[in-house]
N, C-alpha and C positions, 0 to 999 in steps of 0.2 A: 965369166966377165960380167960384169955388174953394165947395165944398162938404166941411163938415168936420161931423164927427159923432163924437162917444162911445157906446162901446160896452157893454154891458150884460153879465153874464154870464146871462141870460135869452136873451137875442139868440145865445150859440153855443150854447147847449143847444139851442136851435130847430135853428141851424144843420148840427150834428151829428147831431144825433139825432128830427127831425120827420119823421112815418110820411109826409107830405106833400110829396110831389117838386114841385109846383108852388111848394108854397110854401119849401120850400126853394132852388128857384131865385130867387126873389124876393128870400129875403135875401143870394141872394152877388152878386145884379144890385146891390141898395142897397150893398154893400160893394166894388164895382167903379166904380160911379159918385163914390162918395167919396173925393176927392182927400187930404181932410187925414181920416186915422184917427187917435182917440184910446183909450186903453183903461188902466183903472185897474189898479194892480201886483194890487188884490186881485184885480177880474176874472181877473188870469191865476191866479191863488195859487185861486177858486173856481170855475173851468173844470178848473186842475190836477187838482185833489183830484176832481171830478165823477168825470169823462176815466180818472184811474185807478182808482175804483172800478167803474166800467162797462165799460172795458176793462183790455187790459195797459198795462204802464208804459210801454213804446215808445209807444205810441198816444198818451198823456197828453204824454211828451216831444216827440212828434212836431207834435203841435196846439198844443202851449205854444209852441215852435220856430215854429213859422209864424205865430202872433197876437205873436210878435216880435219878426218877421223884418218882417211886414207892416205892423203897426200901432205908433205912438209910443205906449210904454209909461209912462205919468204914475206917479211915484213918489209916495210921499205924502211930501208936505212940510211943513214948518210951514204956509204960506198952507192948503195941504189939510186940515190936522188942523184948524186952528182953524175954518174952515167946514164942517166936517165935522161936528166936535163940537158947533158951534150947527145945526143941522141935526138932527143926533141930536137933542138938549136940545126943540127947539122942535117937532118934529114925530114924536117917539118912532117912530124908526126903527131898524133895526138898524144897525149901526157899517158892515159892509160897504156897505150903499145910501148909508148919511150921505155915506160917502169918496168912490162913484161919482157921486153927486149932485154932490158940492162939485167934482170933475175937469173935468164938464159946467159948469156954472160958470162956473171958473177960466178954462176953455178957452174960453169961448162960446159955446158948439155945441149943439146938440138931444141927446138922450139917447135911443139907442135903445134901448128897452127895451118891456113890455109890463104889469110890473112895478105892480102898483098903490101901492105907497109911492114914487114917485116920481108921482106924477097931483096928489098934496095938496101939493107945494112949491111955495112963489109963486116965480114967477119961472124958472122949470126949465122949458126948452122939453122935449117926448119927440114920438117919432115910431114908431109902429109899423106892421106891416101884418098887418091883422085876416083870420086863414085863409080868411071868407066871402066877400070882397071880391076875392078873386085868379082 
């Protein structure tokens, strides 16, 4: 059974940058087991921008390079904007979660994230893994 999941730009800040090695093994085991990756264009455009202010710009290119190399990168598309923007509208979120919410969605997939604006959306599966638990 095929295991497909969306990614969060919450989920690589962990992954890049959590003082916590265990649990940073945890999320590249969750992203090794994931056969179908999904990841919103903002995601990369808000890992970009992180990535380069915290590091050099090779770094940011280098991690951009790889989240999509590895992962299917969902553009925003009409179906994306318009659920997106009802998302926004009905749940006053910000524009980038509306978009990664509505990708999750689209896609079908759980959203990893840890994110608490994604917790209040019906219908929005998330999956996380909580530091105490590992």
């Amino acid at each position: 059974m095929s295991e497909k999941r969306t990614y969060d730009t919450r989920f690589f800040v962990e992954y890049f940058y959590s003082d916590d090695a265990d649990f940073r093994r945890k999320l590249k085991e969750d992203l090794r087991r994931a056969t179908n990756r999904v990841v919103s264009a903002l995601t990369v455009h808000e890992i970009y921008r992180i990535n380069s202010e915290k590091e050099e710009r090779e770094v940011a290119n280098l991690r951009a390079e790889t989240i999509h190399r590895d992962l299917d990168i969902a553009d925003v598309d009409y179906e994306t904007a318009i659920r997106s923007a009802e998302l926004r509208s009905k749940y006053k979120i910000p524009m980038a979660d509306s978009v990664i919410a509505a990708t999750a969605q689209i896609h079908g997939c759980p959203l990893v994230s840890d994110d608490p604006h994604f917790q209040i959306i019906e219908g929005l599966k998330t999956r996380w893994y909580p530091k105490h638990q590992i």
